[in-house]
MARDOLUM-981891 format. One record per residue: x, y, z of N, C-alpha, C, CB in turn. Coordinates in steps of 0.02 Angstrom, whole numbers, padded with zeros to 5 digits, always signed. Glycine has a CB too. Example, Ala and Ser with C-alpha at 12.3 -4.5 7.8 and 13.67 -1.06 7.14 Angstrom:
2
+00660-00284+00390+00615-00225+00390+00660-00165+00390+00565-00224+00452 +00642-00112+00354+00684-00053+00357+00645+00002+00394+00704-00030+00286 
//
This chain:
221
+02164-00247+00514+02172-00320+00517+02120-00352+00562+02242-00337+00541 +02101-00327+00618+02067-00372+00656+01963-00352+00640+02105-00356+00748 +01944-00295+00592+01906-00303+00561+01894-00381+00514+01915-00249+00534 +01950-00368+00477+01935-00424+00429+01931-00505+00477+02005-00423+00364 +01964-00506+00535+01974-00554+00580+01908-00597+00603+02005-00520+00635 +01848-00546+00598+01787-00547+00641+01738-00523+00580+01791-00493+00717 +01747-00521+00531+01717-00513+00481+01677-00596+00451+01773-00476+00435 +01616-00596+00424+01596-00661+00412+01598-00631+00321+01510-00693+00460 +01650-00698+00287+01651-00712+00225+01632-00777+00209+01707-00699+00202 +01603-00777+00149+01582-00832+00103+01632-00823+00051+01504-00828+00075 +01631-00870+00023+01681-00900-00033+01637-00910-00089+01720-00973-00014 +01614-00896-00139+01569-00952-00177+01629-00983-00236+01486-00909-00222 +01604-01061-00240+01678-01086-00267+01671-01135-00280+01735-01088-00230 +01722-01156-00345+01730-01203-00387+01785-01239-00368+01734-01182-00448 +01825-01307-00349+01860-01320-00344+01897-01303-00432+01849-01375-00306 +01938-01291-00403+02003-01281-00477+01980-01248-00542+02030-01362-00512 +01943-01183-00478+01905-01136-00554+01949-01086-00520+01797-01113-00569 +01953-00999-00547+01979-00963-00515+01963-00924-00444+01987-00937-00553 +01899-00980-00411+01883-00952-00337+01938-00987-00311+01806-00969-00298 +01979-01030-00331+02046-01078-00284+02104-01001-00277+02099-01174-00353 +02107-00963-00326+02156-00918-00317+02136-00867-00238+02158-00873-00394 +02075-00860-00223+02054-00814-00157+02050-00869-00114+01979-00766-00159 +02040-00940-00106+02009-00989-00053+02098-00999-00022+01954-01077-00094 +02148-01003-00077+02213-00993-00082+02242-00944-00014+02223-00960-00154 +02219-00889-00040+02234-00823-00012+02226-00831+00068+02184-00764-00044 +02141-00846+00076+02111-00847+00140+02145-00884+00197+02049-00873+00132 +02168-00955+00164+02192-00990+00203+02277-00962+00219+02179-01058+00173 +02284-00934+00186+02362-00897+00185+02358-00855+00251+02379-00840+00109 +02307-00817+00242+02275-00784+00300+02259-00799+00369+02227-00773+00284 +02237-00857+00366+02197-00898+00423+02132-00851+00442+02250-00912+00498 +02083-00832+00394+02039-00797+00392+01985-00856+00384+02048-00744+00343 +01929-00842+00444+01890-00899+00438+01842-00865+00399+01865-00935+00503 +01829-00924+00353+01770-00911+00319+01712-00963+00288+01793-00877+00272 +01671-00958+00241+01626-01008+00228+01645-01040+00170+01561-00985+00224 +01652-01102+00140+01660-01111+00074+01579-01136+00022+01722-01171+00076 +01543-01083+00000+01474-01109-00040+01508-01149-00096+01419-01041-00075 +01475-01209-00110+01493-01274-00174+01457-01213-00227+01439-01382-00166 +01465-01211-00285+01454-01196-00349+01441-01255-00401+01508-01159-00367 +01379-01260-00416+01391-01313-00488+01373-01263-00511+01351-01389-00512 +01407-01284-00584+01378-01239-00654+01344-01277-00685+01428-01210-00708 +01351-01340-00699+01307-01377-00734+01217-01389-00699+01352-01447-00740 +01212-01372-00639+01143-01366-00631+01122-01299-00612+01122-01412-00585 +01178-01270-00644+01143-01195-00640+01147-01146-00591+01081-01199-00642 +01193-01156-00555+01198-01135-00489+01235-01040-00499+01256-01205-00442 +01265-01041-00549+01278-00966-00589+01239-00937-00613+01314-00960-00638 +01168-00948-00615+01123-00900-00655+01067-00901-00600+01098-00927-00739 +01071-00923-00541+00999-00915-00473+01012-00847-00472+01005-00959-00377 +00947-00833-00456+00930-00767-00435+00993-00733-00375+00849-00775-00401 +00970-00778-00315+01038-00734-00256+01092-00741-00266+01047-00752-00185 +01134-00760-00316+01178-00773-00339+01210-00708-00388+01161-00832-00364 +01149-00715-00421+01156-00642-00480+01142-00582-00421+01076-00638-00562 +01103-00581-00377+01126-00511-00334+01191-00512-00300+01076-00495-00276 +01202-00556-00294+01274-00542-00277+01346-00519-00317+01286-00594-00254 +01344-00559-00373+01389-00555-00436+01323-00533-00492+01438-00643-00456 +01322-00501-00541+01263-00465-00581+01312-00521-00645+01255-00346-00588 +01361-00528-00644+01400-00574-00708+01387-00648-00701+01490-00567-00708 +01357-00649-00654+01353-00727-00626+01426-00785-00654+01267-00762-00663 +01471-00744-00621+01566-00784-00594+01569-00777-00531+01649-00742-00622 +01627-00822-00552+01667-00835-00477+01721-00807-00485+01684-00910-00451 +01791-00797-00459+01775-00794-00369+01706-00743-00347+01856-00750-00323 +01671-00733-00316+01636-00712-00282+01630-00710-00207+01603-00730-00304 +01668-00667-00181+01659-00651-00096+01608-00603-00054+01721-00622-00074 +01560-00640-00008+01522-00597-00003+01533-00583+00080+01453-00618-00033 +01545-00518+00088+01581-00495+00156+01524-00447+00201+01658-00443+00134 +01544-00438+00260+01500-00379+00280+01473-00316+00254+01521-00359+00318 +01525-00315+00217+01532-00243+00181+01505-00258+00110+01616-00210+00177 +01471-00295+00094+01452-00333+00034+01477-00364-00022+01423-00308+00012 +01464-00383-00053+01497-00416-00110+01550-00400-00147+01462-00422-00150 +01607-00439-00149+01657-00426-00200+01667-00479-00255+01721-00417-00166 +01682-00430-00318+01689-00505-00382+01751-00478-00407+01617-00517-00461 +01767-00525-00452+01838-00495-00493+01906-00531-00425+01835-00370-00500 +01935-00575-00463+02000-00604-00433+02041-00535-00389+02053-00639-00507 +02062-00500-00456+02126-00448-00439+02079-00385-00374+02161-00395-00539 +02023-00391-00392+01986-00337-00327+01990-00360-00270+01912-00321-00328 +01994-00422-00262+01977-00473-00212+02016-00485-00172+01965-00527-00231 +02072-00485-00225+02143-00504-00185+02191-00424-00141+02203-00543-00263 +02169-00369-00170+02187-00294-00180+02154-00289-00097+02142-00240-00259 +02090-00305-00092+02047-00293-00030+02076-00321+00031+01978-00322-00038 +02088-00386+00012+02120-00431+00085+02188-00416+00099+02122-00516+00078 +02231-00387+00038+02296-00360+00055+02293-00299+00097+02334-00346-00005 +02234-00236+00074+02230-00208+00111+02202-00196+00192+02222-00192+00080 +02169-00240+00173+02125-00253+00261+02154-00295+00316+02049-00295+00255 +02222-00344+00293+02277-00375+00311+02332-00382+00329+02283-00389+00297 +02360-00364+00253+02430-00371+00242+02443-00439+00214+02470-00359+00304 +02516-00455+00239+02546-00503+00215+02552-00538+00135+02524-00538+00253 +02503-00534+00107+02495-00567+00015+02523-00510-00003+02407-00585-00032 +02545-00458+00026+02583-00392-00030+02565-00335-00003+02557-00386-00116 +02598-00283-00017+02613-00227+00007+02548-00166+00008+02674-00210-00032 +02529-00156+00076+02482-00095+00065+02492-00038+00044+02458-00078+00108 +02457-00001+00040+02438+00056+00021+02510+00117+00042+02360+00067+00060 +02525+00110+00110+02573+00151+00129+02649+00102+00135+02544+00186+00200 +02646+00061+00126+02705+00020+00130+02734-00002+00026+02674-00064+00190 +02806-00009+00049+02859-00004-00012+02841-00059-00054+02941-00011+00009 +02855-00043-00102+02853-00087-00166+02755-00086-00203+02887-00186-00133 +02742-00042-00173+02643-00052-00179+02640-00043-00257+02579+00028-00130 +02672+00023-00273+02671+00024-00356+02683-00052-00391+02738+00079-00385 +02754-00056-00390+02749-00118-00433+02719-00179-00408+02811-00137-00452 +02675-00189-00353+02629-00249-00337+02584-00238-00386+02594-00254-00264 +02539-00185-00388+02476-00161-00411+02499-00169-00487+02451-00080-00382 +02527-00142-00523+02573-00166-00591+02579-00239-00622+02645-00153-00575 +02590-00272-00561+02601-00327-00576+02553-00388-00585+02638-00336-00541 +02508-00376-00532+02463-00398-00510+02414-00364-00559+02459-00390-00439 +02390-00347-00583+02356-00318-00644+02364-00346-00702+02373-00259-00655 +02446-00346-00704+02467-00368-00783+02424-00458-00765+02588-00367-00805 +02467-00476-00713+02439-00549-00727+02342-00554-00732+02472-00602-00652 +02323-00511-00717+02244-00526-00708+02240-00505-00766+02193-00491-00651 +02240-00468-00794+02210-00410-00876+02241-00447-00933+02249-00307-00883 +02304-00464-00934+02348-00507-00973+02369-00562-00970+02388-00491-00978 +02391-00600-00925+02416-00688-00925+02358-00695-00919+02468-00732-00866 +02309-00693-00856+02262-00739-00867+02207-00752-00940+02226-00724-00811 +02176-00680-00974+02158-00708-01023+02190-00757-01073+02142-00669-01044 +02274-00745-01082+02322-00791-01140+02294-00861-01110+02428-00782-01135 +02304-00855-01031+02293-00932-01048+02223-00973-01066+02316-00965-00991 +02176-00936-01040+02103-00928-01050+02103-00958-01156+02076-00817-01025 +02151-00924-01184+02147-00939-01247+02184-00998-01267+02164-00887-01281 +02227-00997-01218+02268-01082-01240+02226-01135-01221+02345-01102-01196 +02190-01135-01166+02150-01199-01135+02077-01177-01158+02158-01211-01041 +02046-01128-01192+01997-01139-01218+02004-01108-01290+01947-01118-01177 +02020-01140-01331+02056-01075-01368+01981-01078-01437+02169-01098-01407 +01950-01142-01446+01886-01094-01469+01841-01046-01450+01850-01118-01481 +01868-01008-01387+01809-00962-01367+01822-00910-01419+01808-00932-01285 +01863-00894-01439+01888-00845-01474+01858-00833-01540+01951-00855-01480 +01866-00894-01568+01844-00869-01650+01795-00962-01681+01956-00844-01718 +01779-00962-01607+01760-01040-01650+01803-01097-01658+01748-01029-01722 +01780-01160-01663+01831-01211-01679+01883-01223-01730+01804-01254-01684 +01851-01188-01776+01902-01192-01866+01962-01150-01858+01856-01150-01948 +01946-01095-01795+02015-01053-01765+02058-01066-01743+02015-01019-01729 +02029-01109-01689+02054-01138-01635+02109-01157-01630+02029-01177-01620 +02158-01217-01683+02223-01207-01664+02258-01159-01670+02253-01239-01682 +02252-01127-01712+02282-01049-01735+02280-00994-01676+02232-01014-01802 +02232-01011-01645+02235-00966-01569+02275-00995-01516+02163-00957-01532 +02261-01059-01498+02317-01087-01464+02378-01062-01484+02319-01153-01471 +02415-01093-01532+02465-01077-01536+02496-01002-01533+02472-01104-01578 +02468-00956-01540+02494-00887-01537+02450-00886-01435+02452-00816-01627 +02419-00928-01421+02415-00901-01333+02474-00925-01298+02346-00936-01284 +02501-00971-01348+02554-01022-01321+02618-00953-01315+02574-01105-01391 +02651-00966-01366+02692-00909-01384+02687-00847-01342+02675-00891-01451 +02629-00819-01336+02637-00758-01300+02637-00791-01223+02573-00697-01319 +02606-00844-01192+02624-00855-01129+02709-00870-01101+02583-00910-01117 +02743-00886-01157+02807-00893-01171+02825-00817-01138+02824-00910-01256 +02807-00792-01208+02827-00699-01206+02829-00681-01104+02726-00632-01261 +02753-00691-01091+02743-00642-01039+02776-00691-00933+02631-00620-01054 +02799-00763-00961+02840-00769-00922+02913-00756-00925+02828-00815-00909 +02936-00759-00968+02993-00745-00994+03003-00649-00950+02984-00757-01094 +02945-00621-00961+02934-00561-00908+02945-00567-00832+02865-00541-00912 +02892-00612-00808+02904-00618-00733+02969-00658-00726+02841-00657-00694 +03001-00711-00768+03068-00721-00735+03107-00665-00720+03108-00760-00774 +03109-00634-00781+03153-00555-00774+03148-00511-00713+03128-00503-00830 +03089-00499-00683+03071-00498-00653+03085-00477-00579+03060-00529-00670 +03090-00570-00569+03099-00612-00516+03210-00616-00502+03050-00702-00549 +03199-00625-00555+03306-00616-00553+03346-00533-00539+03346-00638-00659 +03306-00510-00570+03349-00418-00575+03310-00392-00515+03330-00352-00666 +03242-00404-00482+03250-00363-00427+03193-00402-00374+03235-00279-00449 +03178-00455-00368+03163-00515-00324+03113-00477-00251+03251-00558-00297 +03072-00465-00288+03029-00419-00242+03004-00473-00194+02964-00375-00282 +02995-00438-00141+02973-00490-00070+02895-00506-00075+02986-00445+00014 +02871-00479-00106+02796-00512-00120+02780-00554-00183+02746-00458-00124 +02840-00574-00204+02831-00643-00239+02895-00687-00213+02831-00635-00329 +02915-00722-00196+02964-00753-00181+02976-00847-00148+02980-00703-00141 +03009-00854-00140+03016-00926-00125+03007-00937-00049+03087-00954-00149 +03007-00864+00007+03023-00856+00075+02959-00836+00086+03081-00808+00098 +02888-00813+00035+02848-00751+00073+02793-00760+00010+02897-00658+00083 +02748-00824+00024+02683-00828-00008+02646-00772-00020+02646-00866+00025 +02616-00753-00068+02579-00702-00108+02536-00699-00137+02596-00683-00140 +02471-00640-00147+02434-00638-00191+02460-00668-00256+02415-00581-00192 +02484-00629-00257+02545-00663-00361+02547-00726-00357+02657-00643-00377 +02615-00760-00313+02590-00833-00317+02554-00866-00310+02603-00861-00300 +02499-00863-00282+02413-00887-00295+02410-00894-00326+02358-00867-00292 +02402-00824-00357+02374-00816-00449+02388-00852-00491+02392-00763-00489 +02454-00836-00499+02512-00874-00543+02504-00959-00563+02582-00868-00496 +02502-00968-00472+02504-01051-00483+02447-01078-00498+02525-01091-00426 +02391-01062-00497+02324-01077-00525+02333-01070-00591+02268-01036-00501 +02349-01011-00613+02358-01006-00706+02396-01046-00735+02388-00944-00737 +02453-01072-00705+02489-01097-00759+02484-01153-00719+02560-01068-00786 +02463-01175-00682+02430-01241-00674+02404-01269-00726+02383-01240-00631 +02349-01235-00734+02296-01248-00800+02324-01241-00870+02234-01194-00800 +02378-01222-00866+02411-01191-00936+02449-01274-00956+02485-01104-00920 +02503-01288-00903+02526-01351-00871+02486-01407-00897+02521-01349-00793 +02429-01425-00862+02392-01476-00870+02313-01483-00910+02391-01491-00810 +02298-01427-00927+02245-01439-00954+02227-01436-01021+02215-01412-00930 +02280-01418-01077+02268-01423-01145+02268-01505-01164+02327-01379-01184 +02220-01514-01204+02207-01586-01246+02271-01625-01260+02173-01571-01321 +02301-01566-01320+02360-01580-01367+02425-01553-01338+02348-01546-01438 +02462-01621-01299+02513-01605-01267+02569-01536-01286+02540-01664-01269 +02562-01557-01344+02612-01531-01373+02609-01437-01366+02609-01564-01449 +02532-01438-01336+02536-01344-01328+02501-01336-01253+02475-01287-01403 +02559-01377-01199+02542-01382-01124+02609-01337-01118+02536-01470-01079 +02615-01284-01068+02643-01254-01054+02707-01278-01017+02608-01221-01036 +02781-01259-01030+02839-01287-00982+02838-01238-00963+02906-01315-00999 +02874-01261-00885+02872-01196-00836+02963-01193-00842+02829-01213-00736 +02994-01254-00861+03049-01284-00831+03101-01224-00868+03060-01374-00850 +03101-01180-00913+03141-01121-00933+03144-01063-00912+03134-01107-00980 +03103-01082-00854+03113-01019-00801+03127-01037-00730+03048-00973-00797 +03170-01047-00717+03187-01104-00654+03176-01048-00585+03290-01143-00659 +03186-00967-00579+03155-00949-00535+03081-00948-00518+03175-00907-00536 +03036-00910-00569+02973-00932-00565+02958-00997-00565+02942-00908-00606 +02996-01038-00566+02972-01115-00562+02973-01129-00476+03034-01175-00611 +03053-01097-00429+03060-01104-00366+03004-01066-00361+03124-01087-00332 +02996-01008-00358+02932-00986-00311+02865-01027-00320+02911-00908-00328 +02856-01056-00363+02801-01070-00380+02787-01155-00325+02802-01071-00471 +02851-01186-00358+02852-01251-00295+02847-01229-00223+02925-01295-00294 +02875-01164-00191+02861-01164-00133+02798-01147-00125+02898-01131-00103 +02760-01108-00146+02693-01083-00135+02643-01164-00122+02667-01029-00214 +02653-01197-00170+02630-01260-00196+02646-01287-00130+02665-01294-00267 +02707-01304-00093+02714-01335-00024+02690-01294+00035+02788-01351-00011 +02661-01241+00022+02642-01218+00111+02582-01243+00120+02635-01132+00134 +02592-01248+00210+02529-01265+00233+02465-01243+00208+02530-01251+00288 +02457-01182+00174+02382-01155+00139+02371-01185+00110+02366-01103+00105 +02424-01201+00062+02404-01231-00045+02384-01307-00026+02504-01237-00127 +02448-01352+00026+02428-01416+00072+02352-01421+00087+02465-01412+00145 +02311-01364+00117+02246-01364+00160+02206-01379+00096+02224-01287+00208 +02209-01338+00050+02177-01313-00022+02170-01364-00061+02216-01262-00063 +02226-01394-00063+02233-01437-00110+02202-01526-00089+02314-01429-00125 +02211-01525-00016+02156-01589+00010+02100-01563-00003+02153-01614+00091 +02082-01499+00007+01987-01498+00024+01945-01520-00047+01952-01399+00049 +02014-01478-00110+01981-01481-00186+02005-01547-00205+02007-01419-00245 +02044-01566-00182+02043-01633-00217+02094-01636-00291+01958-01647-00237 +02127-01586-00254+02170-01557-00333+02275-01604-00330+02179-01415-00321 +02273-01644-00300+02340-01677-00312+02394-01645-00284+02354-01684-00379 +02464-01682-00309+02504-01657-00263+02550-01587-00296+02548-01721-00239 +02506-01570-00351+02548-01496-00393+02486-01445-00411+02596-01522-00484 
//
């Protein structure tokens, strides 16, 4: 812990892209660090020191003493371990099903929603509603999972008492799931899962998401 304490990190970051899910984290932390602005529209993903750092030229992108880390779920895996608190290390209980979980949402929810809010990336525009609607549906499917979840065995690293990597995650994704499709009608309700809905409002009220949410400019949800 007190490595990472005295450690100098950069952030490179988008307001309300998925570098908010680690800037999230940090401040959860009280880990000082740097926040670099990112435009994409002038190109700021394809500069040279940029691509040595990330070779995919994305974000999140953290660049630490120990050098560069990319990939959300690596990101978040690292500071849990060099920390604590966002979820269970390596030698401490419940680590299996963090790592499980925390996976599923990176490898699985996040692309569904990736297809609901962009859903011509997939097959083109002439696809496009046809993909929505089945990203819709399965985002259905795979909360309908974490409620289950969250009710039959209410693990302490997601919860309404004990901010988390997960809830980071979470609330960034279906944030965007929430508010960012065109056509109302395939914006995600959270409201049929009323536990994942409590954890999710508390995460949303702590002092971190509070800090996060003035700096990006991102409202009061």
């Amino acid at each position: 812990p007190e490595r990472l304490c005295v450690m100098a990190l950069t952030l490179y970051h988008c307001p309300d892209w998925c570098s908010s899910v680690i800037r999230l984290a940090l401040e959860e932390l009280g880990l000082p660090h740097e926040v670099r602005p990112m435009d994409f529209e002038a190109g700021d993903f394809d500069a040279p020191a940029f691509r040595a750092l990330n070779p995919f030229g994305l974000i999140p992108t953290l660049d630490t003493d120990e050098g560069p880390i990319f990939e959300t779920a690596a990101i978040l895996i690292w500071l849990v371990d060099g920390h604590g608190r966002l979820g269970p290390r390596l030698d401490e209980p419940g680590r299996a099903a963090f790592l499980s979980w925390l996976l599923f949402v990176s490898n699985t929810l996040h692309p569904t929603v990736l297809a609901l809010i962009h859903p011509e990336r997939a097959a083109g525009d002439a696809a496009a509603g046809a993909v929505q609607r089945v990203a819709l549906e399965k985002l259905h499917t795979q909360a309908r999972q974490i409620e289950a979840l969250l009710v039959t065995q209410a693990p302490p690293w997601l919860s309404t008492t004990t901010p988390g990597a997960l809830g980071h995650y979470l609330g960034i994704l279906l944030r965007w799931a929430m508010y960012l499709p065109g056509d109302r009608t395939m914006r995600f309700d959270l409201s049929p899962y009323p536990t994942l809905q409590a954890v999710l409002a508390a995460h949303e009220t702590s002092p971190a998401a509070l800090r996060v949410a003035a700096a990006d400019g991102l409202g009061a949800t």
